[in-house]
N, C-alpha and C positions, 0 to 999 in steps of 0.2 A: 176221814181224810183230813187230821189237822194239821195244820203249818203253825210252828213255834209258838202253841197254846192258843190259837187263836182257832177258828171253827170253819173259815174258809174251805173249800172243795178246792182240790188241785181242776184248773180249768184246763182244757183239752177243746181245739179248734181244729178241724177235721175237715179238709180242702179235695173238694171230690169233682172233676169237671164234667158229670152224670149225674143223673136225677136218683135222690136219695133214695126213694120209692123202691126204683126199681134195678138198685144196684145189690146184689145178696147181699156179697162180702164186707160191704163198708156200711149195711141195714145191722146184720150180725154184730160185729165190731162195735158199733154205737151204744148198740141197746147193751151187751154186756159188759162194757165198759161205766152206763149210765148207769144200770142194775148195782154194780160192785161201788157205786158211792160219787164217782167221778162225774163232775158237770161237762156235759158234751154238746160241742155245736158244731154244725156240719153245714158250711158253706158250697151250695150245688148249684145246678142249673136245671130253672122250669125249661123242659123240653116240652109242653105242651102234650102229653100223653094223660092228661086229666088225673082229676083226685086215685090218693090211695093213700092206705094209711101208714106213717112214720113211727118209728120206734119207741115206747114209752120210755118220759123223760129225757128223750133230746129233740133240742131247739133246731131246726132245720131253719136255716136263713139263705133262700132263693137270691143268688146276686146278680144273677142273669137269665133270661128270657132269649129261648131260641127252640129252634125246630130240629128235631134227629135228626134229620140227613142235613140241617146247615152244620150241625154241630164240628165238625170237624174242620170248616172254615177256622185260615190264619188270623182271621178279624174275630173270629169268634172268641177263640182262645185267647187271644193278646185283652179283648174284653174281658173277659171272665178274672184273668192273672191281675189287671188292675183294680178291679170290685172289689175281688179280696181280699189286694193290698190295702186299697183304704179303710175296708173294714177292721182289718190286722194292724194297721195305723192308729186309727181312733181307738180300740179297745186294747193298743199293748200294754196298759199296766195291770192288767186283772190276766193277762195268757198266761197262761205258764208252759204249754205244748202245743206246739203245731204237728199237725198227724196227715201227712200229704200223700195222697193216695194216685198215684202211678207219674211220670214223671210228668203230665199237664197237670197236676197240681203240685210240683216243687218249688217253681221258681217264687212264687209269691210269699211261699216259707222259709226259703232261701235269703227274703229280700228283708223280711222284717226279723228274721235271725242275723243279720248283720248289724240292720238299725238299733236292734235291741239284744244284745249277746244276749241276756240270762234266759231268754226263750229258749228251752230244749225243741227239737227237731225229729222227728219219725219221719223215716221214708218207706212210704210202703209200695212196694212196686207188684203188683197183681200180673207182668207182665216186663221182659225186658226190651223196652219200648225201641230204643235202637238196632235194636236185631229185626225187632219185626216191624222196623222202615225199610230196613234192608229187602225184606222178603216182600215187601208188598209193593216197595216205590223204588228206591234205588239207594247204589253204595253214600250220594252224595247225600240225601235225607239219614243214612245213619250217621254221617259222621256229623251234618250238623245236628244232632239229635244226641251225641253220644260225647259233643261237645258241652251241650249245654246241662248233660246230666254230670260231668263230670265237675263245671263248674261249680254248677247246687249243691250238689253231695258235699261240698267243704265242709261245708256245714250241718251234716247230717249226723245225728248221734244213735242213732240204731233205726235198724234196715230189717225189714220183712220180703220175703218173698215167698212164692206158691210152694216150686219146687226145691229140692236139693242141687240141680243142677244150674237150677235159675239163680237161686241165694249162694254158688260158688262162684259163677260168675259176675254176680255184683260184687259179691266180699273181696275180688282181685281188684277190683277199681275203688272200691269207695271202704276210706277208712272209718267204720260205725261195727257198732254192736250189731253182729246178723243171728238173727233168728228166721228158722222155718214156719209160716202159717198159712197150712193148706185151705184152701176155697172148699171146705167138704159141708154137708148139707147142714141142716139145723133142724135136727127133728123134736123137738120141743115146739119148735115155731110151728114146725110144717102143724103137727098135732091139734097145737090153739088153734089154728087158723078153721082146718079139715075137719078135726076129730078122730082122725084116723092117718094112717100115712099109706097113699095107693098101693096098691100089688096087681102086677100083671096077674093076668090069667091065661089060660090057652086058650085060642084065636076062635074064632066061630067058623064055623063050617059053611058060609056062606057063598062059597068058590070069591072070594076076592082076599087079597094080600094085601092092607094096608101098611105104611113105611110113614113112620114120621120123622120128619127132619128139625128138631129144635134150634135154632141158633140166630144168630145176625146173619142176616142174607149178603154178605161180600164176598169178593172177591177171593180168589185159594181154600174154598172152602166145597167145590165140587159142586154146587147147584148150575154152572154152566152146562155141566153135565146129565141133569136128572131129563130134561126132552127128551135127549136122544137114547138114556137108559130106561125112559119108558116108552118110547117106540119099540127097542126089541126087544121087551118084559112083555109089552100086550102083544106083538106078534107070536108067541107061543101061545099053545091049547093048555097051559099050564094052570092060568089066572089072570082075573082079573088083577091088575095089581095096580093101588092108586097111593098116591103122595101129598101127603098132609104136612106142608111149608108153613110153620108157628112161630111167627116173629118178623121182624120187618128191617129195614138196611139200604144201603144203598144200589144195590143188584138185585131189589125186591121189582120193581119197575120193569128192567130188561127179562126177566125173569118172565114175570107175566106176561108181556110182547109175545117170545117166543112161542110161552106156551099157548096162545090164542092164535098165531100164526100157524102151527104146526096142527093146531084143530086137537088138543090136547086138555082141553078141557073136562073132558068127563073124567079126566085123570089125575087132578090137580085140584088141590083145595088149599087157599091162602085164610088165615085166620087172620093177619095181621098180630101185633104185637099184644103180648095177655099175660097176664100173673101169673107169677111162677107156678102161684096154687094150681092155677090154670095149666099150664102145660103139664103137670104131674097126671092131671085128671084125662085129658090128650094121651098123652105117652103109653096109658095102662089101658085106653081103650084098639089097641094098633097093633099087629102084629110084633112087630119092631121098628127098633130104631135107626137110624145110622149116621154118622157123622165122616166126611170124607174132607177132613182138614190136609191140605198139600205139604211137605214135606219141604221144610226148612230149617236155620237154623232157634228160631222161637217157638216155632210148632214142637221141635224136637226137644226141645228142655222146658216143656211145660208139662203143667199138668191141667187139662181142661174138666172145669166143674160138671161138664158135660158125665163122661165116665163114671164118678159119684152118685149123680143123679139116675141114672139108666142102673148102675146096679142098684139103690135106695127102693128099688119100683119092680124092680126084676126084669126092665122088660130085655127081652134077647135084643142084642144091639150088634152091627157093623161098626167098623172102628178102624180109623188109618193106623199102618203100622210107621208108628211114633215112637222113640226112642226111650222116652223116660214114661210113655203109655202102657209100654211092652208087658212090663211087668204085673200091670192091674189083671191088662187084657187076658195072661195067660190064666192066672188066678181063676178065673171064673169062664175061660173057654170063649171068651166071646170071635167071633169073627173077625179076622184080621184082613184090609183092604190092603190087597200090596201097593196100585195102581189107582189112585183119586183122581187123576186127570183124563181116565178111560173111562167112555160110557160103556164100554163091555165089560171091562171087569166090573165096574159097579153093580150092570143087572144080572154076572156069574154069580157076584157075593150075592144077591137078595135073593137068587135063583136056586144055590146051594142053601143058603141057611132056613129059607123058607121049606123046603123039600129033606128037613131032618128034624123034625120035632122033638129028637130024644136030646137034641143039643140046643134043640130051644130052652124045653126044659130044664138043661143042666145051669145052662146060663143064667134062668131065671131064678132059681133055688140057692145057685152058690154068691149071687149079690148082694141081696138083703144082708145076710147077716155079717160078712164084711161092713159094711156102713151101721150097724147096728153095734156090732164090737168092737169096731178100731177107728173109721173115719166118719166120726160125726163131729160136728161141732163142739159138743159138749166137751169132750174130750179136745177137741182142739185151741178151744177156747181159754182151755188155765193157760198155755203159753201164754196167750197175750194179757192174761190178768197177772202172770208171775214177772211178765216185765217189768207192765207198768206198776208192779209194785216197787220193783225196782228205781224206776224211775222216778215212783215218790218218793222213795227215801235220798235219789240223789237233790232233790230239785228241795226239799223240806227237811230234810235231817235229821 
């Protein structure tokens, strides 16, 4: 990567308001980016989730100290954008790209793209973060949210998003170079890490039905509902059937209340939050999966990593019907949740899928090799190295 005969590396500053650790997408991104030549630094935040190891050959530079569940404090964030900045102050004559990853990390890219035009600008939005203020808090959080992405984006010279539907929607508001890069798994990584990459197998015969539910325990995501879908799951002579809650959140607390309240406890097992390695190793020991994300306008033009992963593993998986999910889900036959906000249709879906094995099986056979052929990273990953090739030639010539 030379600039005008000289030997310098095109520098790349990578504003992630998540711990590098344990973020895939922006773990992936770093390291292949750092692999292909480019010096990479990745500005995040210690959330206090203890050691793990970061990407070969990028500088991970902690600019804030804080707790998951404060993380989402207005004082938090207004911290973090100032850190940044000053960091992005003192080092702008060696930047050459700021790579801002979802829209709490733009404004700080925003800010020192002004002070210093020749700074090129990535906006990577892993999510359309105004839409899904809308869906979670209200009209008036997306608009000031939808305000302050519109502002930033002036300055934005190419724009990544997950889905097709999500990157159409940005490219109508923000004038950048749009490119698609889907969140699909890293099986090279997974490989190193494992030696192997899990695969379901068929369930043990043990009379119990386990369900594991991978994700951030919040809000529109159906866990308000797993008590009372497992009160009338064990009320049948069907199965024992227990739920295995892998990761932590801010509905992780109330979560647990009810189910000690309700005497739910023989049914219920919380891991707290664990490496991805980790939930892979979970996921293939369980009957199935399920995911019951509520139905909005963000849920429905996303595409959740979630999906990738459950086929990457095979395991038979539940799945909200999702608008731009639709089409994975039918792929591979998985279960379609018409109703995430119903404890009864939830324990019909686990009650049905579990009670057909020949569609377990089908589910678990036709995933792998999807993710093995078309949505891995490997392959996902030249888009973003064919950019930023691009990008060094605009910024170096």
């Amino acid at each position: 990567m030379k600039s005008r005969g000289t030997t310098r590396k095109m520098q790349i500053v990578m504003i992630l308001y998540n711990s590098l650790p344990f973020d895939p997408r922006v773990f992936k991104e770093a390291y292949v980016l750092s692999e292909a030549g480019y010096d990479v630094s990745v500005l995040d935040v210690d959330l206090k989730l203890g050691e793990s190891p970061i990407p070969r050959g990028v500088t991970r530079r902690t600019v804030l100290k804080t707790s998951f569940l404060k993380r989402t404090s207005v004082g938090g964030v207004f911290r973090f954008w100032m850190a940044c900045l000053k960091y992005l102050v003192q080092n702008r004559q060696s930047i050459d790209i700021v790579h801002a990853h979802d829209l709490t990390g733009l404004p700080p890219a925003f800010a020192i793209s002004v002070l210093c035009p020749r700074i090129r600008l990535v906006y990577d939005s892993h999510e359309n973060f105004p839409e899904a203020a809308m869906d979670e808090l209200s009209y008036l959080h997306y608009a000031v949210f939808l305000g302050l992405e519109l502002v930033c984006s002036t300055r934005v010279d190419w724009l990544f998003s997950v889905s097709p539907c999500c990157l159409r929607t940005l490219s109508h508001r923000i004038g950048a170079h749009p490119f698609l890069l889907m969140n699909v798994p890293d099986l090279g990584r997974i490989e190193s890490q494992l030696g192997y990459i899990p695969r379901w197998k068929p369930p043990r015969n043990d009379g119990a039905v386990r369900i594991v539910c991978p994700s951030v325990i919040r809000a529109r995501r159906g866990f308000e509902r797993l008590p009372e879908a497992a009160e009338i799951l064990n009320a049948t002579d069907v199965a024992r059937f227990e739920f295995l809650i892998v990761g932590d959140g801010p509905l992780l607390p109330y979560l647990r209340r009810v189910v000690e309240e309700r005497g739910l406890e023989d049914y219920f097992t919380f891991t707290g939050r664990v490496s991805f390695e980790e939930v892979l190793r979970i996921m293939v020991e369980c009957d199935m999966a399920i995911a019951m994300y509520e139905e909005g306008w963000n849920t429905n033009s996303g595409l959740s990593n979630k999906i990738f992963e459950y086929m990457m593993v095979g395991v038979p998986f539940i799945y909200s019907n999702l608008t731009q999910s639709l089409p994975l889900l039918e792929r591979v036959n998985a279960y379609i949740l018409q109703n995430p906000t119903s404890a009864q249709d939830i324990a019909n879906a686990i009650l049905t899928l579990s009670d057909s094995p020949a569609r377990m099986m089908e589910i678990s056979e036709k995933g792998p090799p999807l993710i093995i052929n078309r949505f891995n990273w490997s392959k996902e990953s030249e888009r973003l190295l064919r950019v930023y090739r691009e990008i060094h030639e605009e910024v170096f010539g």
